[in-house]
mmCIF file as Biopython writes it, N, C-alpha, C and O atoms, coordinates in Angstrom:
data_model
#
loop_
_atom_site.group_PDB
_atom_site.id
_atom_site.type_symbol
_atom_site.label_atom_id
_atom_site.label_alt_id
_atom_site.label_comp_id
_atom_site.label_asym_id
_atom_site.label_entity_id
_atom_site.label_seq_id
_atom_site.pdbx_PDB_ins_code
_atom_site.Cartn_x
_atom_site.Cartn_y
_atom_site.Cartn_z
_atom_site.occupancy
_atom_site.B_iso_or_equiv
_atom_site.auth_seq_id
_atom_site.auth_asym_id
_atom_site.pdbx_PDB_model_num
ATOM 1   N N  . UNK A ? 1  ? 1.959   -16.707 24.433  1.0 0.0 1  A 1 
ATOM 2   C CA . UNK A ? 1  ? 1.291   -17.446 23.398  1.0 0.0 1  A 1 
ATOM 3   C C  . UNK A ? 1  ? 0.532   -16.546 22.429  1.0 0.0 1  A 1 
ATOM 4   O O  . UNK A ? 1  ? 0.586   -16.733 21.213  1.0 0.0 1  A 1 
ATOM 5   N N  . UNK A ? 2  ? -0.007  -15.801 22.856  1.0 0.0 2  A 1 
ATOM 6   C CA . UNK A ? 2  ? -0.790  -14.360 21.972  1.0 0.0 2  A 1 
ATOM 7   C C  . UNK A ? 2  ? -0.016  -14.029 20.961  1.0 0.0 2  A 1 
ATOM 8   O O  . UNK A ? 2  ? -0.399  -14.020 19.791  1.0 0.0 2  A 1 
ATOM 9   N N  . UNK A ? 3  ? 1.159   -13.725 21.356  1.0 0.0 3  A 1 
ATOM 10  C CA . UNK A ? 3  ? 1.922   -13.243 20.186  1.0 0.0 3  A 1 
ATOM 11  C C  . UNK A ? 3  ? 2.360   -14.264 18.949  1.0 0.0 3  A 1 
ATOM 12  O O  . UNK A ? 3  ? 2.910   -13.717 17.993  1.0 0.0 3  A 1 
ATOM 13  N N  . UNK A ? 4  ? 2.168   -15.652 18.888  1.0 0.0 4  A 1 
ATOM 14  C CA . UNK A ? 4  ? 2.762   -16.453 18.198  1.0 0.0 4  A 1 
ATOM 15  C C  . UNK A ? 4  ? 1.211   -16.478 17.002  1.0 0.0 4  A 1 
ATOM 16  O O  . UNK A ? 4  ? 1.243   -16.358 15.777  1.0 0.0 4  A 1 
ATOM 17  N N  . UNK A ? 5  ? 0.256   -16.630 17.695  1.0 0.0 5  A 1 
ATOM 18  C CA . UNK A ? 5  ? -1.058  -16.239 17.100  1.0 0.0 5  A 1 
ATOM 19  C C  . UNK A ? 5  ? -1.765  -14.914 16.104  1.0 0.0 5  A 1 
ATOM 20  O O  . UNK A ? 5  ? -2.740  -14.919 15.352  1.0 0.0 5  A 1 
ATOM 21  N N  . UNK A ? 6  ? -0.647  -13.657 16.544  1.0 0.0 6  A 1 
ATOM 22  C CA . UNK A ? 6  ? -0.840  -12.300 15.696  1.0 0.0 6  A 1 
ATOM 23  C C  . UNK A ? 6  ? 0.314   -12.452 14.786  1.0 0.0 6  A 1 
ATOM 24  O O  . UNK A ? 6  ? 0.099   -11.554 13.973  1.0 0.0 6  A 1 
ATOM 25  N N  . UNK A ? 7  ? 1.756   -13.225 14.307  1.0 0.0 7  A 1 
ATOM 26  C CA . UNK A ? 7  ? 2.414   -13.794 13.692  1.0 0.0 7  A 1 
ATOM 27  C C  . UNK A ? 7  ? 1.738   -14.118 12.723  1.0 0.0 7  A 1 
ATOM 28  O O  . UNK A ? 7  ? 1.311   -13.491 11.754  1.0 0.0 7  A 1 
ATOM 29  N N  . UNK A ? 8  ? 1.650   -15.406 13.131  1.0 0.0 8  A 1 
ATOM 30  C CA . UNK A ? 8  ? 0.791   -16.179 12.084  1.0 0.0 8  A 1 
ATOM 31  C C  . UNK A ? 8  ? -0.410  -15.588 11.088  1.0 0.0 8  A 1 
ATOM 32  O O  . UNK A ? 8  ? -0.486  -15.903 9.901   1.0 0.0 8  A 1 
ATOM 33  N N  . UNK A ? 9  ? -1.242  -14.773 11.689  1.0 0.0 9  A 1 
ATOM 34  C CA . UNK A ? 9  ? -1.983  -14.046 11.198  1.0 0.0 9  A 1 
ATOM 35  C C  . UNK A ? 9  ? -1.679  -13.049 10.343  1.0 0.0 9  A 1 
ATOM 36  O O  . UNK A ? 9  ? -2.421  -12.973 9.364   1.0 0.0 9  A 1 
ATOM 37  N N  . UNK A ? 10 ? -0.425  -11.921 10.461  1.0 0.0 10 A 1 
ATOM 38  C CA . UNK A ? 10 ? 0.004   -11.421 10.092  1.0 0.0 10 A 1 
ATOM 39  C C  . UNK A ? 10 ? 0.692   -12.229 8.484   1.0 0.0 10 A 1 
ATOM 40  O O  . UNK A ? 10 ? 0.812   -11.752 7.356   1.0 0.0 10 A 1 
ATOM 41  N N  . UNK A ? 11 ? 0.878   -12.987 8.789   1.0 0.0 11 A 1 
ATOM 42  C CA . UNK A ? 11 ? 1.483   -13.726 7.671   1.0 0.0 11 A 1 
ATOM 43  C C  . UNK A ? 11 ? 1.090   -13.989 6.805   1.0 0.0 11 A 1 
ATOM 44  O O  . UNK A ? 11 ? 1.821   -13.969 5.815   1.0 0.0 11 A 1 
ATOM 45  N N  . UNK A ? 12 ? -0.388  -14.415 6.673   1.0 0.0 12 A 1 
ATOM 46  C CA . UNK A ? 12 ? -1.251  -14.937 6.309   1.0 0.0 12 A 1 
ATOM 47  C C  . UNK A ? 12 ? -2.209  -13.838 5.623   1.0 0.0 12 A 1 
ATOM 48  O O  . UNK A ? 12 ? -2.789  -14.028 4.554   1.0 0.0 12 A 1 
ATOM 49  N N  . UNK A ? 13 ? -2.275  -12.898 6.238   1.0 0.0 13 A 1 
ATOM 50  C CA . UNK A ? 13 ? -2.702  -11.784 5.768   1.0 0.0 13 A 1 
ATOM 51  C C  . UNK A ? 13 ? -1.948  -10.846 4.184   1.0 0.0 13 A 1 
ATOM 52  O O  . UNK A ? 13 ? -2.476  -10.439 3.150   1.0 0.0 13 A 1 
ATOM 53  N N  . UNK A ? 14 ? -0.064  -10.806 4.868   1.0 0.0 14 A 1 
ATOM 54  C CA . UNK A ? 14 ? 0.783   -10.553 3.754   1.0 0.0 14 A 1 
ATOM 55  C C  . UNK A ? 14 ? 0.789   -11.276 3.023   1.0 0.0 14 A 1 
ATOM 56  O O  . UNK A ? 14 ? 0.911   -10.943 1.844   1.0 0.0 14 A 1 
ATOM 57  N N  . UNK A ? 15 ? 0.707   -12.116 3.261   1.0 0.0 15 A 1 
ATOM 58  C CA . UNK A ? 15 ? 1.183   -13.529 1.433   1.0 0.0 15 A 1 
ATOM 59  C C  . UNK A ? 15 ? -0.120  -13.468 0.425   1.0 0.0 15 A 1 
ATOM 60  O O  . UNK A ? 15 ? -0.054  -13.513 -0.804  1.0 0.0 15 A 1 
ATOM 61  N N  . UNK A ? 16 ? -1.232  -13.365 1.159   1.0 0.0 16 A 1 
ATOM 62  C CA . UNK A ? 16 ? -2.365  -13.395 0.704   1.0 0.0 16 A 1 
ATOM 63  C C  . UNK A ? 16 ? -2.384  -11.888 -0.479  1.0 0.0 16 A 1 
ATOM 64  O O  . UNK A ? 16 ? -2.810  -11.870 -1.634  1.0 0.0 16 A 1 
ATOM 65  N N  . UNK A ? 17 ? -1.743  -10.705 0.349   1.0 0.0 17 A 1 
ATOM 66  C CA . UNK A ? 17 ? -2.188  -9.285  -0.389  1.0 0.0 17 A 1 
ATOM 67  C C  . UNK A ? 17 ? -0.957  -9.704  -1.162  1.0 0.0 17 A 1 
ATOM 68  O O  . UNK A ? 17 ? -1.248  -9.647  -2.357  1.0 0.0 17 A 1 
ATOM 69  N N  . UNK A ? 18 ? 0.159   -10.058 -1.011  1.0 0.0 18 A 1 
ATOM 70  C CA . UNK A ? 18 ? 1.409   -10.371 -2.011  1.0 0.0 18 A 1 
ATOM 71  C C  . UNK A ? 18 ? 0.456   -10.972 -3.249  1.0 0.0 18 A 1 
ATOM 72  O O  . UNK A ? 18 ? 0.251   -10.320 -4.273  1.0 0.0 18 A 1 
ATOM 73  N N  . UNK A ? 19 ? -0.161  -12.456 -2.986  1.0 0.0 19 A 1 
ATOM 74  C CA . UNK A ? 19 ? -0.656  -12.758 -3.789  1.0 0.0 19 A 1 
ATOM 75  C C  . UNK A ? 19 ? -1.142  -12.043 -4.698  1.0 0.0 19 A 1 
ATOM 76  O O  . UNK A ? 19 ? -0.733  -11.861 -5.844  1.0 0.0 19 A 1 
ATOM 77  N N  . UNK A ? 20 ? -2.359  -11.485 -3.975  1.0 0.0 20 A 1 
ATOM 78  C CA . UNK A ? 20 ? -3.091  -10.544 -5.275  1.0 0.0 20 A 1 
ATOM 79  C C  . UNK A ? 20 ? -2.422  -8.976  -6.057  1.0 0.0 20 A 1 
ATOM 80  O O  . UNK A ? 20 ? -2.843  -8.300  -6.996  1.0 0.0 20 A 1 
ATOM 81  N N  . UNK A ? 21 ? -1.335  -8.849  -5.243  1.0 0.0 21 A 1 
ATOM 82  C CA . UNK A ? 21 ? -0.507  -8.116  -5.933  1.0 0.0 21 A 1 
ATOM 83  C C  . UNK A ? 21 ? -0.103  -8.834  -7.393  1.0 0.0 21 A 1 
ATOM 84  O O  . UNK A ? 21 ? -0.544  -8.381  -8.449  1.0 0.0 21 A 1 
ATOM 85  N N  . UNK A ? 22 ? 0.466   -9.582  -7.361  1.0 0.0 22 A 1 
ATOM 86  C CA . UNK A ? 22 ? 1.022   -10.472 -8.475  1.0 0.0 22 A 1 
ATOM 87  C C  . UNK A ? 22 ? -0.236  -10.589 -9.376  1.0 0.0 22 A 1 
ATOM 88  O O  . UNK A ? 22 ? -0.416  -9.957  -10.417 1.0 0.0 22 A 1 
ATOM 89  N N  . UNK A ? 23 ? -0.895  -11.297 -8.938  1.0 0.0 23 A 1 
ATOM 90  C CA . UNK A ? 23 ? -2.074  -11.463 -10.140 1.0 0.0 23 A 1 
ATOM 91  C C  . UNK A ? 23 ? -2.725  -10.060 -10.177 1.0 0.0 23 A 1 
ATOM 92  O O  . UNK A ? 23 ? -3.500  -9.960  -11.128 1.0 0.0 23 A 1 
ATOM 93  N N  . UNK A ? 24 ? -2.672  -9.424  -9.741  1.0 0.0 24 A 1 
ATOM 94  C CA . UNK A ? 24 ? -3.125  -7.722  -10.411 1.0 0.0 24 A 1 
ATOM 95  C C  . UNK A ? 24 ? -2.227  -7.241  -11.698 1.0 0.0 24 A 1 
ATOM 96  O O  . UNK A ? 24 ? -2.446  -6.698  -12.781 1.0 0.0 24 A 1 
ATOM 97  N N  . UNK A ? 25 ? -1.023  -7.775  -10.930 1.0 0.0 25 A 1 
ATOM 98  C CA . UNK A ? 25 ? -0.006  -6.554  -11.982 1.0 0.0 25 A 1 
ATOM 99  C C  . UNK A ? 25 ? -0.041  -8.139  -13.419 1.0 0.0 25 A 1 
ATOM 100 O O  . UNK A ? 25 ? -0.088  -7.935  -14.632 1.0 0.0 25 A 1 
ATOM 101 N N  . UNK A ? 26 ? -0.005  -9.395  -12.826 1.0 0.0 26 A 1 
ATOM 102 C CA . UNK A ? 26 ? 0.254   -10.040 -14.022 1.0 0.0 26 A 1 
ATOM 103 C C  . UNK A ? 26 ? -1.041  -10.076 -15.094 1.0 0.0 26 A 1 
ATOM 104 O O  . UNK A ? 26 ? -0.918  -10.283 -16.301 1.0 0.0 26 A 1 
ATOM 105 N N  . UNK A ? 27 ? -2.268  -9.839  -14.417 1.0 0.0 27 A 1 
ATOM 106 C CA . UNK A ? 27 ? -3.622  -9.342  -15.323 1.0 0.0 27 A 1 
ATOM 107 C C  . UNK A ? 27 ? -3.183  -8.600  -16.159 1.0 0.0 27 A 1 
ATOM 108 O O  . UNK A ? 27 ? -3.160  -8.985  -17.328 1.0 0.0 27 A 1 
ATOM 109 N N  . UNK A ? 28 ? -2.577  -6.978  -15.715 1.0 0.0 28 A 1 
ATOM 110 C CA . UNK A ? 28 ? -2.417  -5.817  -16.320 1.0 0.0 28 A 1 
ATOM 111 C C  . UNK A ? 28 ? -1.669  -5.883  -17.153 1.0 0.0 28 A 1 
ATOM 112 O O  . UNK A ? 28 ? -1.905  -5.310  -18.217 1.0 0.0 28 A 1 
ATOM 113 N N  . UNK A ? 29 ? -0.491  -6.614  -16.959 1.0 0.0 29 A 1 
ATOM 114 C CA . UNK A ? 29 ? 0.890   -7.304  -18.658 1.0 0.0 29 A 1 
ATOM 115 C C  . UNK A ? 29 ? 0.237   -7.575  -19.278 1.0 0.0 29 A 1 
ATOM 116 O O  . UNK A ? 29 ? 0.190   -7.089  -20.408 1.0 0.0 29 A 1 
ATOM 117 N N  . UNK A ? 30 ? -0.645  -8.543  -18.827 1.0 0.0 30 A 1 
ATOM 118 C CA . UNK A ? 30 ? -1.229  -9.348  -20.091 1.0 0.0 30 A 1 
ATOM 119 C C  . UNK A ? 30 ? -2.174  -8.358  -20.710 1.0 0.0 30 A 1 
ATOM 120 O O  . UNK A ? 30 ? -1.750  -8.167  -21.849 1.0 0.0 30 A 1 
ATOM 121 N N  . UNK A ? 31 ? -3.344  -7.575  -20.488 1.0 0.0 31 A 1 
ATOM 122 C CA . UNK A ? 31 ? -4.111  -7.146  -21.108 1.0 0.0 31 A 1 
ATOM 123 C C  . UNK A ? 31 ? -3.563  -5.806  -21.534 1.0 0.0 31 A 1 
ATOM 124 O O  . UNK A ? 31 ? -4.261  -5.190  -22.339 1.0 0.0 31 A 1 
ATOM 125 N N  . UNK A ? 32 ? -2.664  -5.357  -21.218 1.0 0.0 32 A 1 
ATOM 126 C CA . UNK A ? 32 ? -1.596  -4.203  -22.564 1.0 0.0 32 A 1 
ATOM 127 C C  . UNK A ? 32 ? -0.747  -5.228  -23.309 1.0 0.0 32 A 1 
ATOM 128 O O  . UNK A ? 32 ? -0.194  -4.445  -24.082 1.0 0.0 32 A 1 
ATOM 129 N N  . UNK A ? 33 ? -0.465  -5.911  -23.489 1.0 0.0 33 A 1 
ATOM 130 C CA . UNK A ? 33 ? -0.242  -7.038  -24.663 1.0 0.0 33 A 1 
ATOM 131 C C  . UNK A ? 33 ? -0.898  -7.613  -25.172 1.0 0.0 33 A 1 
ATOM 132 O O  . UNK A ? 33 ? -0.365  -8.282  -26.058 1.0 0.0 33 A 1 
ATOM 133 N N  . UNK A ? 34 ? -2.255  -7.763  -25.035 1.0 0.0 34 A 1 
ATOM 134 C CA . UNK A ? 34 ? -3.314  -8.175  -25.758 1.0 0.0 34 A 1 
ATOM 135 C C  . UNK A ? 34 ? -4.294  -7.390  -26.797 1.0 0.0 34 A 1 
ATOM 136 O O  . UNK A ? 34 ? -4.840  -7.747  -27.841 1.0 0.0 34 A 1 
ATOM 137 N N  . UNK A ? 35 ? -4.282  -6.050  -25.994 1.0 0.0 35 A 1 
ATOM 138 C CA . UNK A ? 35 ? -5.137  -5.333  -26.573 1.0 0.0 35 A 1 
ATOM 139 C C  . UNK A ? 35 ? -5.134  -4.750  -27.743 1.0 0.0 35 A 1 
ATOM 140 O O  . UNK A ? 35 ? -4.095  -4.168  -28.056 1.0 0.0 35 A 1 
ATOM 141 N N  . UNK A ? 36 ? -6.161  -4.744  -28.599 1.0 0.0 36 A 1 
ATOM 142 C CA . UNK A ? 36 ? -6.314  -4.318  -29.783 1.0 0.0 36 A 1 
ATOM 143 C C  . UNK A ? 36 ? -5.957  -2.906  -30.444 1.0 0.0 36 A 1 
ATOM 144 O O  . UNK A ? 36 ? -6.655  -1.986  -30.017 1.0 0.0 36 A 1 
ATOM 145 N N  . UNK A ? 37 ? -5.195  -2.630  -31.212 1.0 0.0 37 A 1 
ATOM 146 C CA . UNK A ? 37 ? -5.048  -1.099  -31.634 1.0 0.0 37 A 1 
ATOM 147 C C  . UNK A ? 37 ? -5.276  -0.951  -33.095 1.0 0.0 37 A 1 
ATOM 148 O O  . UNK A ? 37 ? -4.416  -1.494  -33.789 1.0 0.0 37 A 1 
ATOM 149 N N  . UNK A ? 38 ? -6.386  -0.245  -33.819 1.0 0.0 38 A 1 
ATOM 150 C CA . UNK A ? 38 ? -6.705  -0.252  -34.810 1.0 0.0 38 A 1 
ATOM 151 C C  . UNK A ? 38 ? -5.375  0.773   -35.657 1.0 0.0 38 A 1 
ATOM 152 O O  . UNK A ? 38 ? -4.713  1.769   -35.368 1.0 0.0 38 A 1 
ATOM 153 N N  . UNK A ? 39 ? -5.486  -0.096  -36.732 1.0 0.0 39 A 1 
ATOM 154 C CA . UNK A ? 39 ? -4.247  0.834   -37.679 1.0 0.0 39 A 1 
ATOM 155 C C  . UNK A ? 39 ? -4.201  2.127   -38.113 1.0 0.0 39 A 1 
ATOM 156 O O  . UNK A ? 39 ? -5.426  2.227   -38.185 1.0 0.0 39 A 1 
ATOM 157 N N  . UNK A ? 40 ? -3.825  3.176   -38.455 1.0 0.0 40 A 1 
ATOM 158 C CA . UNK A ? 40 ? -4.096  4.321   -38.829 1.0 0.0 40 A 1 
ATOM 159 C C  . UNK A ? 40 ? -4.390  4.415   -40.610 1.0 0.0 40 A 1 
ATOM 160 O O  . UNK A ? 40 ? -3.653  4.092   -41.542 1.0 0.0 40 A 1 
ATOM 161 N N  . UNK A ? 41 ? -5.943  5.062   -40.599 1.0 0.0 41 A 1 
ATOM 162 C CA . UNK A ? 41 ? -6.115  5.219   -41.393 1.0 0.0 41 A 1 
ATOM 163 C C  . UNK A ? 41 ? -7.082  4.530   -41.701 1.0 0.0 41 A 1 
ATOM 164 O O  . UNK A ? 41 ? -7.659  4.511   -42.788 1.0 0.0 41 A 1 
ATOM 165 N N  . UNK A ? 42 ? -7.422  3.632   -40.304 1.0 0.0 42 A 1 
ATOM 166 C CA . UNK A ? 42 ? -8.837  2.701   -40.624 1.0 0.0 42 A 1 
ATOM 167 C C  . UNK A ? 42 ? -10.242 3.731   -40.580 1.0 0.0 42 A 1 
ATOM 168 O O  . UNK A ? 42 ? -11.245 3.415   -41.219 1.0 0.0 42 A 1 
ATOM 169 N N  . UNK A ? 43 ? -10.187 4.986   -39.758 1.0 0.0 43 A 1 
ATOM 170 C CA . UNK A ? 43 ? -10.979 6.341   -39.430 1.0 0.0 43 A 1 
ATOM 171 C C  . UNK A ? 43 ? -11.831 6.845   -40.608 1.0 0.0 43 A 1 
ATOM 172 O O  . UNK A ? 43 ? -12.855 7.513   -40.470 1.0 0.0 43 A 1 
ATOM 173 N N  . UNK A ? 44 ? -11.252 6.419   -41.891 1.0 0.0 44 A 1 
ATOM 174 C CA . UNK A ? 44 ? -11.742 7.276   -43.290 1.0 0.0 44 A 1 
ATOM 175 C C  . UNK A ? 44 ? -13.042 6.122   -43.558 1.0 0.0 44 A 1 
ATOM 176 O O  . UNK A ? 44 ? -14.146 6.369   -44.044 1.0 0.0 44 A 1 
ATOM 177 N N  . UNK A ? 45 ? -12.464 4.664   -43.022 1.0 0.0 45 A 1 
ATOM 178 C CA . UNK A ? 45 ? -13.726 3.727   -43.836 1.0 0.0 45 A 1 
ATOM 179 C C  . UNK A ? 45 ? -14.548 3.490   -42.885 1.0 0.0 45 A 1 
ATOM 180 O O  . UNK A ? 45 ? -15.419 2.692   -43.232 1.0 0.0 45 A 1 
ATOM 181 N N  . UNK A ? 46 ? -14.643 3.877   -41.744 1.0 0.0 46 A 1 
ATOM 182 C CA . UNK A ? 46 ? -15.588 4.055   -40.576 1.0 0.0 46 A 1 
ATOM 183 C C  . UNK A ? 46 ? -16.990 5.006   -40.951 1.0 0.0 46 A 1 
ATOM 184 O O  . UNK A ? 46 ? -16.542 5.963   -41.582 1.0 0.0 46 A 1 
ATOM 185 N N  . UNK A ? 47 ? -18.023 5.107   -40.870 1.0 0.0 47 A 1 
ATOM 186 C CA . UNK A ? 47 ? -19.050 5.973   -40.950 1.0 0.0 47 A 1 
ATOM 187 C C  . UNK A ? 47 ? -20.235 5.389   -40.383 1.0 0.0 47 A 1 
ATOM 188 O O  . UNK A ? 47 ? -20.468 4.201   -40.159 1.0 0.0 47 A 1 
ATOM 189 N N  . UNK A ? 48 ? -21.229 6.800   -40.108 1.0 0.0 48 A 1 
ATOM 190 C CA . UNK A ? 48 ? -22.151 6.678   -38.892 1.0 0.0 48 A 1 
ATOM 191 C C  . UNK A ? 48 ? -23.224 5.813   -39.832 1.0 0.0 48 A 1 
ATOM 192 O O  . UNK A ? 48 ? -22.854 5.342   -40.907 1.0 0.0 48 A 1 
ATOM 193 N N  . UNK A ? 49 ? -24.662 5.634   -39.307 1.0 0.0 49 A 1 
ATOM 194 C CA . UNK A ? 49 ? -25.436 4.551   -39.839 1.0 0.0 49 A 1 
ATOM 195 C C  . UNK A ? 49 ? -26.797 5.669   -39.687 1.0 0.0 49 A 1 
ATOM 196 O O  . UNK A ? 49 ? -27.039 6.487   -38.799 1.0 0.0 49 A 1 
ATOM 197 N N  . UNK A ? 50 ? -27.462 5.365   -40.796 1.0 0.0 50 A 1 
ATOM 198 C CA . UNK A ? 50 ? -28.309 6.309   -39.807 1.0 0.0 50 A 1 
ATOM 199 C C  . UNK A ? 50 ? -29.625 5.601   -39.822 1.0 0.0 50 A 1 
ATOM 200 O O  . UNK A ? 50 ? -30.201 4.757   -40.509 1.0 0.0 50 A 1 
ATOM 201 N N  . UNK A ? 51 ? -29.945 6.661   -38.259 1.0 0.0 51 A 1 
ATOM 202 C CA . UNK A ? 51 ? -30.854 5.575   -38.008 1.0 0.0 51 A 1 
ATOM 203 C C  . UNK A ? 51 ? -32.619 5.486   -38.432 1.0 0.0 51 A 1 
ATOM 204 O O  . UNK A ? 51 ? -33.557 4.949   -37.843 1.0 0.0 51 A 1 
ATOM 205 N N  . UNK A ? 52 ? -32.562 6.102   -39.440 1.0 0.0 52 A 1 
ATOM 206 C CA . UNK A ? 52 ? -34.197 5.861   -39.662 1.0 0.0 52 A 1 
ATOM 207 C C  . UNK A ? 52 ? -34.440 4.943   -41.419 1.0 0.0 52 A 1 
ATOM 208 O O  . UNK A ? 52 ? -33.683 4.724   -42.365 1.0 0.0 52 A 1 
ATOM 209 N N  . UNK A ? 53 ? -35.485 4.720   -41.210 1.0 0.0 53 A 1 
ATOM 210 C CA . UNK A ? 53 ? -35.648 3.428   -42.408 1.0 0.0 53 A 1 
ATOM 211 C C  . UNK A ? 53 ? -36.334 4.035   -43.586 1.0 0.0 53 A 1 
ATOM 212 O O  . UNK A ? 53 ? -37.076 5.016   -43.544 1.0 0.0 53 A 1 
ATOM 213 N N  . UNK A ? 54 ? -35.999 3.330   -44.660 1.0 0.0 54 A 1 
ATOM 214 C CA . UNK A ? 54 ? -36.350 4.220   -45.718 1.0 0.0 54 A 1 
ATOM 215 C C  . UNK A ? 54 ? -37.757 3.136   -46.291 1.0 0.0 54 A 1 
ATOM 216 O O  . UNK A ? 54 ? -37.694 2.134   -47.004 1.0 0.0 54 A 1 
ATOM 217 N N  . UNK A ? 55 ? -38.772 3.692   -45.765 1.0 0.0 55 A 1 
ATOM 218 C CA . UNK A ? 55 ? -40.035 2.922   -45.512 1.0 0.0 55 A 1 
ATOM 219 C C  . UNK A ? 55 ? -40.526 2.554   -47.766 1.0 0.0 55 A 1 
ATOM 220 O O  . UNK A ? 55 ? -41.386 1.768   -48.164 1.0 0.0 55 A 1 
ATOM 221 N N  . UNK A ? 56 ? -39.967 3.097   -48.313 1.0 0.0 56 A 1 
ATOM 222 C CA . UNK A ? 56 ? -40.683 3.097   -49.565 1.0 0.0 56 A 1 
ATOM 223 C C  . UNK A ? 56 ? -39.489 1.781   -49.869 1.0 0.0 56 A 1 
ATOM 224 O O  . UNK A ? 56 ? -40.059 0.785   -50.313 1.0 0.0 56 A 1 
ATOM 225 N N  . UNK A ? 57 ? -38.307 1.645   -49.747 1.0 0.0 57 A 1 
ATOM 226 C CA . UNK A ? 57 ? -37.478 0.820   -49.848 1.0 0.0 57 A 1 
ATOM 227 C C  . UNK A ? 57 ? -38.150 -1.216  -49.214 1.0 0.0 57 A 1 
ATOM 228 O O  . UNK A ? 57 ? -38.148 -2.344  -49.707 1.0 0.0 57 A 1 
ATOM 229 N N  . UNK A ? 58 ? -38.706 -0.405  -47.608 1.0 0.0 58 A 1 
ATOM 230 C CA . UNK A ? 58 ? -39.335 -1.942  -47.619 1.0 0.0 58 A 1 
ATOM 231 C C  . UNK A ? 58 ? -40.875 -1.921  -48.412 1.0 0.0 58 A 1 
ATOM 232 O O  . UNK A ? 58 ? -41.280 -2.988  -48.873 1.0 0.0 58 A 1 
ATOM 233 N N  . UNK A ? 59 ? -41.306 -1.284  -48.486 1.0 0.0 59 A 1 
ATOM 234 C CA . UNK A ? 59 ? -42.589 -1.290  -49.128 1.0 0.0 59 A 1 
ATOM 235 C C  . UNK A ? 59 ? -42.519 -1.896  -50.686 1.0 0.0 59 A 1 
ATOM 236 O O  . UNK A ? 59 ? -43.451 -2.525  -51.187 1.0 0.0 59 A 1 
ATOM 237 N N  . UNK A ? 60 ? -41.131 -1.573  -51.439 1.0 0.0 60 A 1 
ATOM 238 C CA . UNK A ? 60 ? -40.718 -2.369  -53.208 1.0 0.0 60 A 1 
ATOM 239 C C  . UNK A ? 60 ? -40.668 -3.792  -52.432 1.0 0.0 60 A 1 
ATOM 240 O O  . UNK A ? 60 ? -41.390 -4.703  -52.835 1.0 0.0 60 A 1 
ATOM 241 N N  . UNK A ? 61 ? -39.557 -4.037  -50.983 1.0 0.0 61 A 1 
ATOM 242 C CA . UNK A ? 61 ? -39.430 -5.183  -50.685 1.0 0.0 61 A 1 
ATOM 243 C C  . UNK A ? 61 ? -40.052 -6.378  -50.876 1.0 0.0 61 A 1 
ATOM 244 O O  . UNK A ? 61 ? -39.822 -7.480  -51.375 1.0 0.0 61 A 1 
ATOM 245 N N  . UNK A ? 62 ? -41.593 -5.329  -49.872 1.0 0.0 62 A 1 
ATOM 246 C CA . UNK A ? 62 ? -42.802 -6.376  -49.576 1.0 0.0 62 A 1 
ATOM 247 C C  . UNK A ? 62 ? -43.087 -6.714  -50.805 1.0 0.0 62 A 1 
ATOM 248 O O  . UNK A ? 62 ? -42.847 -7.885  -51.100 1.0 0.0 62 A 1 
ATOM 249 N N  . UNK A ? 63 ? -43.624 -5.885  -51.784 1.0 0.0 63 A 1 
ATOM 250 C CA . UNK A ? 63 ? -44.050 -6.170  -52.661 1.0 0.0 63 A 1 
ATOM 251 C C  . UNK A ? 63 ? -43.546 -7.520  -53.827 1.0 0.0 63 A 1 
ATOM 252 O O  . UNK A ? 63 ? -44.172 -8.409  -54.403 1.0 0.0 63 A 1 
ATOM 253 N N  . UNK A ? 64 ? -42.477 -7.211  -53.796 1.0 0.0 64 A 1 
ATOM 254 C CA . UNK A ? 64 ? -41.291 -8.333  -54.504 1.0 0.0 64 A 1 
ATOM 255 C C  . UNK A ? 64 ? -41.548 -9.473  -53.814 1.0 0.0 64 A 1 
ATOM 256 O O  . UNK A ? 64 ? -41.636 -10.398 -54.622 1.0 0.0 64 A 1 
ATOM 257 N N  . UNK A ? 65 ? -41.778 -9.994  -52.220 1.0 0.0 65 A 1 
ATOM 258 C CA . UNK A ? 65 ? -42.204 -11.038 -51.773 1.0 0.0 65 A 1 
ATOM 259 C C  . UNK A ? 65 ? -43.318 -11.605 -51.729 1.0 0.0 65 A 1 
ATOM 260 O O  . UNK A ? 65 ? -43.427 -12.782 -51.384 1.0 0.0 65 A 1 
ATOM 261 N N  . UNK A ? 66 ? -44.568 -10.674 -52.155 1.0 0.0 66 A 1 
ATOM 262 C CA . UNK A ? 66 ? -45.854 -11.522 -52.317 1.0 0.0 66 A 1 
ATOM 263 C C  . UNK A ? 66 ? -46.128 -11.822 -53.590 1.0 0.0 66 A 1 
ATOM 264 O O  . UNK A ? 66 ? -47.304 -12.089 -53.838 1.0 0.0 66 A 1 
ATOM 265 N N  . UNK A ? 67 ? -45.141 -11.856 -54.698 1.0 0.0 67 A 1 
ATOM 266 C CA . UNK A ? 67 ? -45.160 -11.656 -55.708 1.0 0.0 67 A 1 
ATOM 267 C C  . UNK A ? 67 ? -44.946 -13.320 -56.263 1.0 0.0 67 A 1 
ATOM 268 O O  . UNK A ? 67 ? -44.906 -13.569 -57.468 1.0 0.0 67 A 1 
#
């Protein structure tokens, strides 16, 4: 009887990792067919930001708003 019990188990165990085999690899199709690839030549209109504020710029701001 033992053995009809490590069967079953066994089985249950494979179908299960089968399973997530499938939905691993069918995740992975899908998200290299989904994914985004920017065109060449988009690189030139890209540029950095920089990061400090040009304090006399909000200071005309303010001024223009209490105005």
């Amino acid at each position: 009887m033992r053995k009809r019990t490590i069967d079953r188990d066994l089985v249950v165990v494979l179908t299960t990792t089968l399973i997530t085999i499938a939905a691993w690899v069918g995740f992975e199709v899908y998200r290299a067919y989904t994914k985004v690839s920017l065109p060449e030549g988009v690189e030139k209109y890209l540029q950095t930001l920089n990061p400090t504020l040009n304090v006399a710029t909000l200071d005309q701001l303010e001024q223009r708003s209490s105005q």
